[in-house]
Structure formats: C-alpha cells, structure tokens
C-alpha positions in Angstrom: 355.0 6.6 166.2 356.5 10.1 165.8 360.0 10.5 165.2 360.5 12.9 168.3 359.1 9.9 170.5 361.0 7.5 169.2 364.3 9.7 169.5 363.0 9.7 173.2 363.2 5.7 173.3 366.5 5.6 171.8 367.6 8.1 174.4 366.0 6.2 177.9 368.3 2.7 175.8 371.4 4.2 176.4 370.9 4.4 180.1 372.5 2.1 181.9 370.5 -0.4 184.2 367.2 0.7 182.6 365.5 -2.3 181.4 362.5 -3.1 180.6 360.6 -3.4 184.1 362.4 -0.3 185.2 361.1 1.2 182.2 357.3 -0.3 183.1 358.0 1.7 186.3 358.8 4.8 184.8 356.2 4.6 182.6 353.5 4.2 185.2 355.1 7.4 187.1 355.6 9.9 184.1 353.1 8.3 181.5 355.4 9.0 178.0 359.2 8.7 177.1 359.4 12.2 177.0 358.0 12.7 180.8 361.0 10.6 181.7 363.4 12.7 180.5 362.1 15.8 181.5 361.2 14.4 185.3 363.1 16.2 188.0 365.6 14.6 190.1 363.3 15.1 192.8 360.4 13.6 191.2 363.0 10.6 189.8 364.1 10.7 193.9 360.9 9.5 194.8 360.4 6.4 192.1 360.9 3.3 195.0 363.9 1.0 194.3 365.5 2.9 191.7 369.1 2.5 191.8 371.4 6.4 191.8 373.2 5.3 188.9 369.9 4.6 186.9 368.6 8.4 188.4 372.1 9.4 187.4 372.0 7.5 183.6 368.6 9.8 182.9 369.8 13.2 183.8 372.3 12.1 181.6 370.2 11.4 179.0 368.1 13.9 179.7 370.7 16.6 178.2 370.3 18.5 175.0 373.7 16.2 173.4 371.7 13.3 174.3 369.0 14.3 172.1 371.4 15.1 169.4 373.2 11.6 169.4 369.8 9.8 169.4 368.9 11.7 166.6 372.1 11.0 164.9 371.7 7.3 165.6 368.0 7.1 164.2 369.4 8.4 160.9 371.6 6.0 160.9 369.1 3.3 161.4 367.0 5.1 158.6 369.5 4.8 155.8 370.5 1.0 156.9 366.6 0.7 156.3 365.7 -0.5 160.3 362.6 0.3 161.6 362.1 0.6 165.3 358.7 0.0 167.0 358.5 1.0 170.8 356.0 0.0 173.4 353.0 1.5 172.9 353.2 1.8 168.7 350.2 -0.1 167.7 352.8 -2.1 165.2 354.5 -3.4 167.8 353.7 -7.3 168.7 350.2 -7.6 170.4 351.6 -11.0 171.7 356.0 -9.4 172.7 353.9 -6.9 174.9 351.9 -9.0 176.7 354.8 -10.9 178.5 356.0 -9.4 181.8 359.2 -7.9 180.6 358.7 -6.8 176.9 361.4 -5.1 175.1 361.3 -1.3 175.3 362.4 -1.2 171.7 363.2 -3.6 168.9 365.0 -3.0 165.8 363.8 -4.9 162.8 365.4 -5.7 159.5 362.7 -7.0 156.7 358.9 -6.4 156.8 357.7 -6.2 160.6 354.6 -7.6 159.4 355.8 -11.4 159.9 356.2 -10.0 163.8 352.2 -10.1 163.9 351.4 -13.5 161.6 348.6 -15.4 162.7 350.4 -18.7 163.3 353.6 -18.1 165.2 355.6 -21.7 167.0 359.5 -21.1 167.9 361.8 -24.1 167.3 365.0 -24.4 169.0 367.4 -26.6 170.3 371.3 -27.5 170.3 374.2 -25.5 168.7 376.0 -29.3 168.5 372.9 -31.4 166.7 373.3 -35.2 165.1 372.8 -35.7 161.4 368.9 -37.0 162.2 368.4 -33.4 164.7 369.4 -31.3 161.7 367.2 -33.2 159.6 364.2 -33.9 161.9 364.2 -29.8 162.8 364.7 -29.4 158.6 361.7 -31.4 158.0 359.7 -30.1 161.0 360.0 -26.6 159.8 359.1 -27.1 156.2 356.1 -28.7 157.6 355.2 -26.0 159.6 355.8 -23.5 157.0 353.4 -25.8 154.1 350.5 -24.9 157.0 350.9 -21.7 157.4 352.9 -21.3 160.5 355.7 -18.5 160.8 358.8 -20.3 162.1 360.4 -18.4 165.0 364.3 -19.0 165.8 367.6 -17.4 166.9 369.7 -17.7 163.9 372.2 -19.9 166.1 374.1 -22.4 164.2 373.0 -25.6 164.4 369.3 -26.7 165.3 367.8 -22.9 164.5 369.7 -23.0 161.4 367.7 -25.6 159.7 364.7 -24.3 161.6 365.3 -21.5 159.3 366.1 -23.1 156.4 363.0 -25.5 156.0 361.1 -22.7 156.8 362.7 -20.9 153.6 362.4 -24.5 151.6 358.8 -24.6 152.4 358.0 -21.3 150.9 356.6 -19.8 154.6 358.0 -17.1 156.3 360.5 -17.3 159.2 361.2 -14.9 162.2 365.1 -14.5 163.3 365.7 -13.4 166.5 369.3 -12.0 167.2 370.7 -11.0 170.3 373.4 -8.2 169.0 372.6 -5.4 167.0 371.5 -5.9 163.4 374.8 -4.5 162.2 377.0 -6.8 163.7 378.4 -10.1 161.7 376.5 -12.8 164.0 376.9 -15.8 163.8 379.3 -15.4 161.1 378.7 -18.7 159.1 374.5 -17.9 158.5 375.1 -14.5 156.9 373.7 -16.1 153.9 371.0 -17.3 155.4 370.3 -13.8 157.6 369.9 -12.2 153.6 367.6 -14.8 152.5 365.4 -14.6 155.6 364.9 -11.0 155.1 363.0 -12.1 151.8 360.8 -14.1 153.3 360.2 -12.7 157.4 362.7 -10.4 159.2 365.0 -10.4 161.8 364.7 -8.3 164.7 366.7 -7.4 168.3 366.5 -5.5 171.1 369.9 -4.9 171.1 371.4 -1.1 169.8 373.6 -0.9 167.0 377.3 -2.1 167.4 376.3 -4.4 169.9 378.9 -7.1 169.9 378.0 -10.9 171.1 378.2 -11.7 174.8 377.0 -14.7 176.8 374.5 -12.3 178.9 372.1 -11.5 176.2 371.0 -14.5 175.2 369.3 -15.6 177.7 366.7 -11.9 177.1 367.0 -12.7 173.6 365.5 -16.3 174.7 362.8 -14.3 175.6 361.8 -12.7 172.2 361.6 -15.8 170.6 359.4 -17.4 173.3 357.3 -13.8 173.9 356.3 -13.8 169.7 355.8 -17.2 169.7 352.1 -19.1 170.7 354.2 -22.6 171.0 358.0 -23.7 171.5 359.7 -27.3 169.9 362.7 -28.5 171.6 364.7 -30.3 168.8 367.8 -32.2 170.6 368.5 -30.6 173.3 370.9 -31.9 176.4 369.6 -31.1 180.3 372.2 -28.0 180.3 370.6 -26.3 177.0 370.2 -22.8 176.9 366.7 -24.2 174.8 365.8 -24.8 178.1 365.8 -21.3 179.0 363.7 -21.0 176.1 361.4 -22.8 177.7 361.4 -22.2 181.0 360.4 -18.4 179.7 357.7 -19.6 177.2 356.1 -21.6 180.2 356.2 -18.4 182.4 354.6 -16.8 179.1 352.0 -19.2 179.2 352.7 -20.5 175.8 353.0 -24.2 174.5 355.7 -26.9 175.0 356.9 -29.1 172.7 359.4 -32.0 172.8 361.2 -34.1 170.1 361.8 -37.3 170.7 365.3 -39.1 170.2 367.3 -42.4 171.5 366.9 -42.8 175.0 370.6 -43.6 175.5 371.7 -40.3 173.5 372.5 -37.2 175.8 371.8 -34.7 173.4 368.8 -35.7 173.7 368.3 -35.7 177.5 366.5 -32.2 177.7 363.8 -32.7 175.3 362.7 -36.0 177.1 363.0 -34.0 180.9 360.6 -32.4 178.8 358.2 -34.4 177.9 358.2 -36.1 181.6 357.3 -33.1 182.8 354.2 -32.6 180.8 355.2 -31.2 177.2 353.7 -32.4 174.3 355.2 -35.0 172.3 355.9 -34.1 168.2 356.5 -36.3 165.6 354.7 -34.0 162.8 353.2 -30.8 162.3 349.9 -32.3 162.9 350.7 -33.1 166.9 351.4 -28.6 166.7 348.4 -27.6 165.2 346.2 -30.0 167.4 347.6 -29.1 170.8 347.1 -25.0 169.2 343.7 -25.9 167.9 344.5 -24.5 164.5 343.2 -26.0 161.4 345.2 -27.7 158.6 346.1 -25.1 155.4 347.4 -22.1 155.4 346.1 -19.0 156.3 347.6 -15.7 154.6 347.7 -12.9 157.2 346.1 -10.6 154.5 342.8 -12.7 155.3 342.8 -14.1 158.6 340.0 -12.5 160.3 337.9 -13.1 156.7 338.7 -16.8 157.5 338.5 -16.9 161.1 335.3 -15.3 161.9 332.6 -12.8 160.3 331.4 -10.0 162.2 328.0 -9.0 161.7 327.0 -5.8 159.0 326.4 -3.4 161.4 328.6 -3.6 163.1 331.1 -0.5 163.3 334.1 -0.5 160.5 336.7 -0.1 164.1 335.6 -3.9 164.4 338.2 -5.1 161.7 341.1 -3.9 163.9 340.1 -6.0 166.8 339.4 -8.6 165.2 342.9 -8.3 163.4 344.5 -8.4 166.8 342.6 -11.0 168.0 343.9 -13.4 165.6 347.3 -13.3 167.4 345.5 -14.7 170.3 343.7 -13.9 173.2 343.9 -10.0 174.5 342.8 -8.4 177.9 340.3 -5.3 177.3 342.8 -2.7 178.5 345.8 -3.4 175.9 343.1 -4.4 172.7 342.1 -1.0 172.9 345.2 0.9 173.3 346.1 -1.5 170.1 343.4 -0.2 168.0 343.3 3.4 169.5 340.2 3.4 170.7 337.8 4.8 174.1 337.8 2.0 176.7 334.1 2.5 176.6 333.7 2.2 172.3 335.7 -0.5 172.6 333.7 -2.4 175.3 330.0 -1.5 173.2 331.6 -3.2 169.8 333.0 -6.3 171.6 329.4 -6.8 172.9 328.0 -6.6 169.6 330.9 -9.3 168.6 330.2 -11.5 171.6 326.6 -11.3 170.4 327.2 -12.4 167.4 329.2 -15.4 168.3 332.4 -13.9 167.1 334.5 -12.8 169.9 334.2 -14.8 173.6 335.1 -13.2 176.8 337.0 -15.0 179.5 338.1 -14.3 183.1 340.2 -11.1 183.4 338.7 -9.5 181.0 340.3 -11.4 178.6 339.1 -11.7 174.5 339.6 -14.2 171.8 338.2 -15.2 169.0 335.3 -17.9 169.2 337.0 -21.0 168.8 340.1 -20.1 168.2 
C-alpha cells in the first residue's frame, strides 16, 4: 500500500470514537482514507448516527499538522522496523477481514507472513493455571506446532505463555497478539519470550504506539486472536474468563470451539466444561483439532500449500495461483477474493469456473469459495 495511504490510516486512528464499524461506514460513503479526510462537514453532516465529536475528531485530522504528525509517526514505525497493513492491502489477513469489525490497521513486529499460514487454531485460557494447565497447554502447542499449525495467543502470562512456548519447543511458528502498542513493556515478565517469538511468527496489535495496558482493550484484542484463527482451545479456564470472551467472539466468527478437560470438582476449570456442555469439541490431542478442521496429519509449509492442496489445470490463467493462495486460509465470498488478488469481478468469476470445473475450487451459498475438500 502507498505510503501516502497509509499516512491517511494513521491519521483517521487518532480520531477519537472512530472504530472500526464507524470506519466500514465511512468507507462505504467516501470509498478511500483519503476521501475521508477531505469530505466536507456537510457531506460528514449527512453520514446517519455519527456522533459530533467523531465529525469534530476528522476535521481535526483532516488539517495539514495532522498530516505532518502521521508522517512523523510512520517514520518512527519505519526505523523500529513495524510494518502496518490497512484494510484493503492485499497483505492484510484474508481471514482478520472477514469478521464484522476488523481492525482498521495493525501493526506487526516479525514477518507478517505467519498472519496468512494455512493452519491457524488460537489457544487460550487462565492468567492463574495449575501445574497440569501449564503443562497440558505446553504439550498441546508443541503438538500443534509438529503438524503444521500456527499457534495463535495473547502473550498473557500464564496459559498463552506456554501456548507460546511449546509452539517455539516444537519448532512451528506462533502468532502473539498484544493489546498495547508494540513499544510498550507488556506483560513485563514474557519479554523474553516476545524476542524469541519474533524469530519464529510475529506479534501484531491494533493498538498505536505508546499505548499503555488498560482493562478495555482486551476484550478487542480478544477479537484478533479469534478473527486470525480457524479454531479456538480453552485450556483451564473458570466461568468468569475473559477466554470466554475469546470465545464468545470466535463463535460469532463462525470459527471452531475447543474445550480441555480437567477435574470436575476444580473451578479453574469450570469454563472449559460450560463449554463443552454447550456443544464444543472435546481435546485431548492434536488429532481431536485437525479432525473437527478436516486437515490432514504433517505439516504443510505455507511456501507450498496450494501445490499440496489442490492442482489447477494447465490452462488455466497464471492469476489462478493467487486464488488459490487465498483460498487455503479458508473459504472466501467472490466480492473480497477478488479485491485480494486485484482482479475484475468478471476475470475473476471466468477462472473460478475453470477451477470449479476442474474439481479444484467448490462454490457454496453466498457466493462463497473454498477449496475442494478442504
């Protein structure tokens, strides 16, 4: 994405009360960041249900200092070597947008690749664990990381901590999600840890630099981890959890639920077996994840995931590789696959035919694509 657009993003994040479905709104009105900025108040006057101090926070922004901060504030992130992707930049996570409220930015640390592997599952659960949690969500991780699966937490102490480190242990690569900005000391204790995840994944936020902790963003951090992931596993988790945000989100995602187990007389773990009375599926192994996902046992490198996953016939066009390269992050409607891959709604449409013919690609309701099988 160009550096003037993105200056553009960082300018709309400062204003106060924007979020992301305000943003959505905006977006559908004036089209680009930029139309934002340079709508009249008039034109802003007419936008239905948005608040004056959110008109007032973009004539703000809309000034000429604005645009000199921002731009300030990207070389910042430049030299601390963060990238930022923004809705709409085809690097951004096919599976992030496709949730109700995405992130209008998010600030990554490490190789944003990891953001789009082909076998996402978040694991979460207490900040307080037992001895056997810590170990069970050690174990479970290192698992899940020996088949191929990115491992998707928050960094907290506790249960995501060892999330993290089996991941680490079992040589895969692991996805941090933070809720303050990436140059803030948070938690403290995993520090370590935040350094040797950026080795092997990347940690990423929504949050602008010099964001300090506070109780109100995790529950939108909550839904990062759920909005990358294609699953969630509750490790020991009490009924008052915030993993039980987690999950209420990840259900309204339309993603996977998984529950651990424990003693039934232990409260820490009441949450996780609320869970699985409600429906969520019980793990004991990697094997119970990648059955319920219909993935295959081994590991498959992103490099080569649509080589493995399906082979497109040789006529078709050479655009086909980026589809089916989205595809392999699971299911995408028509409208979104081919902003993804910059393409014509109408070139798109002809080479999905010739993929559907082939028994590649399968279309469902909605207009909905995935790959055959998967």
């Amino acid at each position: 994405m160009h550096r003037s657009t993105l200056i553009d993003w960082l300018r709309l994040a400062k204003v106060p009360g924007l979020g992301p479905v305000r943003i959505g709104l905006l977006l559908r009105h004036f089209h680009h960041p930029g139309g934002i900025l340079s709508a009249s108040a008039a034109a802003l006057d007419q936008i239905p249900g948005l608040p004056a101090r959110v008109r007032a926070g973009l004539r703000q922004a809309g000034r000429p200092e604005q645009a000199r901060d921002a731009a300030s504030e990207m070389e910042r992130l430049t030299a601390m070597g963060i990238r930022i992707l923004a809705r709409g930049d085809p690097a951004y996570p096919t599976l992030l947008e496709q949730i109700h409220d995405p992130p209008v930015l998010l600030f990554v640390l490490g190789d944003p690749a990891h953001l789009v592997a082909p076998r996402p599952v978040a694991v979460v659960g207490t900040r307080s664990p037992s001895g056997p949690g810590l170990r069970t969500a050690r174990n479970l991780a290192r698992e899940m990381a020996g088949q191929g699966l990115t491992v998707v937490s928050g960094l907290a102490v506790g249960i995501d901590t060892a999330a993290h480190q089996g991941a680490l242990e079992g040589g895969g690569t692991t996805v941090a999600v933070v809720a303050t900005g990436l140059d803030v000391d948070y938690p403290r204790p995993n520090q370590d840890l935040k350094k040797r995840i950026l080795q092997q994944g990347c940690v990423v936020t929504e949050a602008p630099l010099g964001t300090a902790p506070a109780p109100y963003l995790f529950p939108p951090r909550n839904r990062i981890i759920s909005g990358l992931s294609r699953g969630v596993v509750v490790v020991e988790a009490r009924t008052c959890s915030g993993s039980l945000v987690t999950v209420g989100q990840a259900l309204e995602q339309g993603r996977e639920v998984f529950a651990v187990p424990g003693p039934a007389d232990d409260p820490r773990y009441q949450g996780c077996h609320q869970l699985l009375r409600d429906g969520a599926r019980l793990v004991t192994g990697v094997n119970d994840i990648l059955e319920e996902l219909h993935w295959s046992l081994g590991r498959i490198p992103v490099a080569s995931a649509v080589q493995q996953t399906s082979r497109p016939p040789e006529d078709t066009p050479p655009q086909a590789a980026a589809i089916l390269e989205q595809l392999v992050n699971g299911p995408m409607q028509g409208d979104q696959l081919a902003r993804s891959c910059r393409l014509t709604v109408a070139v798109l449409s002809r080479i999905l035919l010739q993929l559907e013919l082939a028994g590649v690609v399968e279309r469902a309701p909605g207009n909905m694509y995935s790959l055959k099988g998967s």
